[in-house]
C-alpha positions in Angstrom: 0.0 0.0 0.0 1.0 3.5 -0.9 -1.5 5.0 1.8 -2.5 3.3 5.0 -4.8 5.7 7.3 -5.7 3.8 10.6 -8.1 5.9 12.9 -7.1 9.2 11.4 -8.5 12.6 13.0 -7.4 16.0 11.3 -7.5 19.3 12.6 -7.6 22.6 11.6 -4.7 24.6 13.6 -5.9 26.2 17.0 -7.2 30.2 16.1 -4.6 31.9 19.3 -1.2 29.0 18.7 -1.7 28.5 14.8 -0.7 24.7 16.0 -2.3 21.5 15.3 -2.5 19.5 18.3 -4.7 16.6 19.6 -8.0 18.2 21.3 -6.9 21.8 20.1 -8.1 23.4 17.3 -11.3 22.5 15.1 -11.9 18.8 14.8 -12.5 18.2 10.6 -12.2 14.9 10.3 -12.3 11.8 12.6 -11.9 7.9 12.3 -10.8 8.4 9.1 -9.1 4.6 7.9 -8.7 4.3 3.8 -5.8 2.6 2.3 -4.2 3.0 -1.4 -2.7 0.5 -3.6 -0.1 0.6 -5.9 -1.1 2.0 -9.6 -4.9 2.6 -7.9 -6.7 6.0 -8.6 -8.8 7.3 -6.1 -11.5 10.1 -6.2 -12.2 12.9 -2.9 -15.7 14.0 -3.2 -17.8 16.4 -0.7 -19.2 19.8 -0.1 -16.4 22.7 0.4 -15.1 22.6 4.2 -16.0 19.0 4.1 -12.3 18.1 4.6 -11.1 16.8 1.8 -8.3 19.5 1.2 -7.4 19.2 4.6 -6.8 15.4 5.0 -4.6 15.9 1.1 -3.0 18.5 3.4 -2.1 16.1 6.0 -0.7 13.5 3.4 1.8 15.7 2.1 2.4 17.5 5.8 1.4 20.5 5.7 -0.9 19.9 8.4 1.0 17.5 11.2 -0.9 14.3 12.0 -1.7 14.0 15.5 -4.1 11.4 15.8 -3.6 7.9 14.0 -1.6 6.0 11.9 -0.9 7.4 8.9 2.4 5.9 6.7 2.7 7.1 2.9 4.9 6.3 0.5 7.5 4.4 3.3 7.1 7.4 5.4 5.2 7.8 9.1 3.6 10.6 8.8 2.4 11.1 12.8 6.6 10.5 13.4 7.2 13.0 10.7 10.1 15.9 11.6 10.1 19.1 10.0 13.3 18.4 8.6 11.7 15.2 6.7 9.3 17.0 5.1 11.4 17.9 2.0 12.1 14.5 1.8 8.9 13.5 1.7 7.8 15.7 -1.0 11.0 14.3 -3.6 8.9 10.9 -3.4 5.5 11.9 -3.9 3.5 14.4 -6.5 1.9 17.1 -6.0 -1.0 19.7 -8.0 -2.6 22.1 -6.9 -5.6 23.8 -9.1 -4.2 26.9 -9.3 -0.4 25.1 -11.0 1.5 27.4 -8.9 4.2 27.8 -11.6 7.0 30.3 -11.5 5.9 32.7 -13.8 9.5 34.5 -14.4 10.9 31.1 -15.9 9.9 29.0 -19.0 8.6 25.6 -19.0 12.4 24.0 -19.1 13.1 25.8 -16.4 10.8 25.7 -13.8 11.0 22.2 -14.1 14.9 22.5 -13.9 14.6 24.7 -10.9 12.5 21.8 -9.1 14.9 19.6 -9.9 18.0 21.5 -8.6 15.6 22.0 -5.3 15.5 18.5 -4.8 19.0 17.2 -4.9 19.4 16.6 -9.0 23.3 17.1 -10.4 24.0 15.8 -13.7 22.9 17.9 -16.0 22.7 15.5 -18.7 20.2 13.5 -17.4 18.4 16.6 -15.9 17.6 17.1 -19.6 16.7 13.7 -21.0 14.3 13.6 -17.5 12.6 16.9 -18.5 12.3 15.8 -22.2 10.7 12.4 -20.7 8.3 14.1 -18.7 7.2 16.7 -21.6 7.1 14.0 -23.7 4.7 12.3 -21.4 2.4 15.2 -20.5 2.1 16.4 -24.4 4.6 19.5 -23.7 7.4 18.5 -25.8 6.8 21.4 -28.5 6.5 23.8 -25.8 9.8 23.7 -23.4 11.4 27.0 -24.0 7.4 28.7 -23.8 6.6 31.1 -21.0 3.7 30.0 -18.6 1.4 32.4 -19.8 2.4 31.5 -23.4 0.4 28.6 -22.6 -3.2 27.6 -22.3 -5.6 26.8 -18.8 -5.0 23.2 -19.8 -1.3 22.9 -21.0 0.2 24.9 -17.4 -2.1 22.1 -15.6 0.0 19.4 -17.9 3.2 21.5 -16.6 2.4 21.0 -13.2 1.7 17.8 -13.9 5.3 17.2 -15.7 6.8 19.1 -12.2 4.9 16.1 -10.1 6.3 13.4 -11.9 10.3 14.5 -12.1 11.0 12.5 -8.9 9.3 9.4 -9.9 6.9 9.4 -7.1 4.8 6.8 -5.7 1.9 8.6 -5.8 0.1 12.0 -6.7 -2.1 14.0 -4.5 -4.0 15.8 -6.7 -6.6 18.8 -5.5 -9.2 20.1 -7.7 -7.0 19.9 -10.3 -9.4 20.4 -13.5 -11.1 23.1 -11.0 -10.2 25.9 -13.7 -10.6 23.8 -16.7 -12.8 23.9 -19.2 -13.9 20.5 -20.8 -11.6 19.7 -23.2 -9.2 20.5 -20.9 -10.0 18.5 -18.4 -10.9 15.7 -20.6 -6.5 15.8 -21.6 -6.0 16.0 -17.7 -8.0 13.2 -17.2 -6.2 10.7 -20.0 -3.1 11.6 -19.2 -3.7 10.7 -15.5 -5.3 7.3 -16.4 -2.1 6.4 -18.8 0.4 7.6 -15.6 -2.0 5.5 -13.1 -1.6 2.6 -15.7 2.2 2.9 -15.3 2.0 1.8 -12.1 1.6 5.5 -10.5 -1.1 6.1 -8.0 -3.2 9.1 -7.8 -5.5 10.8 -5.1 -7.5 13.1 -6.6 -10.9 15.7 -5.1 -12.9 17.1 -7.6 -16.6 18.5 -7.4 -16.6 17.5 -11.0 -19.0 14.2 -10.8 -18.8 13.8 -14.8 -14.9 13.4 -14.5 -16.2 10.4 -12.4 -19.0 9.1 -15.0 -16.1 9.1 -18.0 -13.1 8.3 -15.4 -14.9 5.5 -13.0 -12.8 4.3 -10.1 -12.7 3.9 -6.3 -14.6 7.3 -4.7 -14.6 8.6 -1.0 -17.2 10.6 0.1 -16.8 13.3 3.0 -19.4 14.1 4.9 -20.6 15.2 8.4 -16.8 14.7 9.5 -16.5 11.5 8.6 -15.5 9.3 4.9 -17.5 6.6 3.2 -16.3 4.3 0.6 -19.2 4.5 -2.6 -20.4 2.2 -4.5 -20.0 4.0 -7.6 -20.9 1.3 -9.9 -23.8 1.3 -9.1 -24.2 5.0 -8.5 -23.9 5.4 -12.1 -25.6 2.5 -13.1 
């Protein structure tokens, strides 16, 4: 497994420390136990505030676990230091909806600039990697193109690219067709299925239910604090 949550609470941070700590702070989330396999894609859906973003939080730490058992991608995340966190980050993907690319670089280089940031050398194969990746994600034409030389759809492919340089695990993916329009998240959606068939897995929330209806696979509903595993076969059935 890629994910293994066992009796998971998450918390917002407490309003007067900013901290996360057991009984402090808003409760979001409890009892919250869902595992991910290998090459598995997995669907978040709920209402906004339903917790969705915050429990993606807690899988790539930005919010500490502090309740529960929580290990992704080899790493514990309730024994997580602050100084692991980077580390953490080189072996699993993530994108965000709004891309969050560095607008003051080109495509070759805002990948390159990731990759310096997490520990790459050679140059050599800093360049066959980044020709790999923009191969994968359809870019290859566009690697000396500004971001905003780009469309909606092509920087969400970029930031795509930037998840995949480190070869991760797994991708923890939020809302990330939430500024798309539908052709454009209909070429974020392939290319996701073709990177979970190479043995990738992804964890994506969406408030898109059609992505689901074209894309089936596993869904988790949030609701009322709490997850549910659907039966989305026969949901759409």
């Amino acid at each position: 497994m890629v994910i293994e949550l066992k009796n998971v609470s998450v918390y917002h941070p407490d309003a007067l420390s900013g901290k996360v700590k057991k009984g402090g702070g808003d409760l979001v989330l409890s009892n919250v136990t869902l595992s991910v396999g290998e090459g598995e894609m997995v669907y978040f859906i709920g209402k906004v505030g339903s917790g969705k973003s915050s429990l993606l939080k807690v899988l790539y730490a930005e919010l500490p676990l502090v309740e529960g058992y929580g290990p992704i991608a080899g790493f514990d995340l309730r024994q997580m230091k602050r100084s692991d966190i980077a580390t953490l980050r080189r072996n699993i993907g993530i994108v965000f909806q709004d891309n969050q690319l560095l607008t003051d670089r080109n495509v070759f280089h805002n990948l390159h600039y990731v990759m310096q940031a997490t520990g790459w050398k050679n140059e050599v194969n800093m360049r066959r990697k980044i020709e790999q990746v923009l191969e994968l994600v359809g870019l290859q034409n566009k690697i000396y193109k500004m971001p905003f030389e780009l469309s909606g759809g092509e920087q969400q492919r970029l930031c795509i690219a930037r998840a995949l340089i480190n070869n991760p695990k797994i991708i923890l993916a939020d809302e990330p067709t939430g500024n798309l329009d539908p052709a454009a998240t209909d070429e974020v959606m392939r290319l996701f299925k073709r990177i979970v068939n190479g043995g990738c897995s992804i964890v994506m929330s969406t408030h898109n239910l059609n992505i689901i209806e074209e894309y089936p696979s596993r869904t988790i509903r949030f609701s009322k604090g709490a997850v549910e595993e659907l039966d989305i076969a026969s949901i759409l059935s």
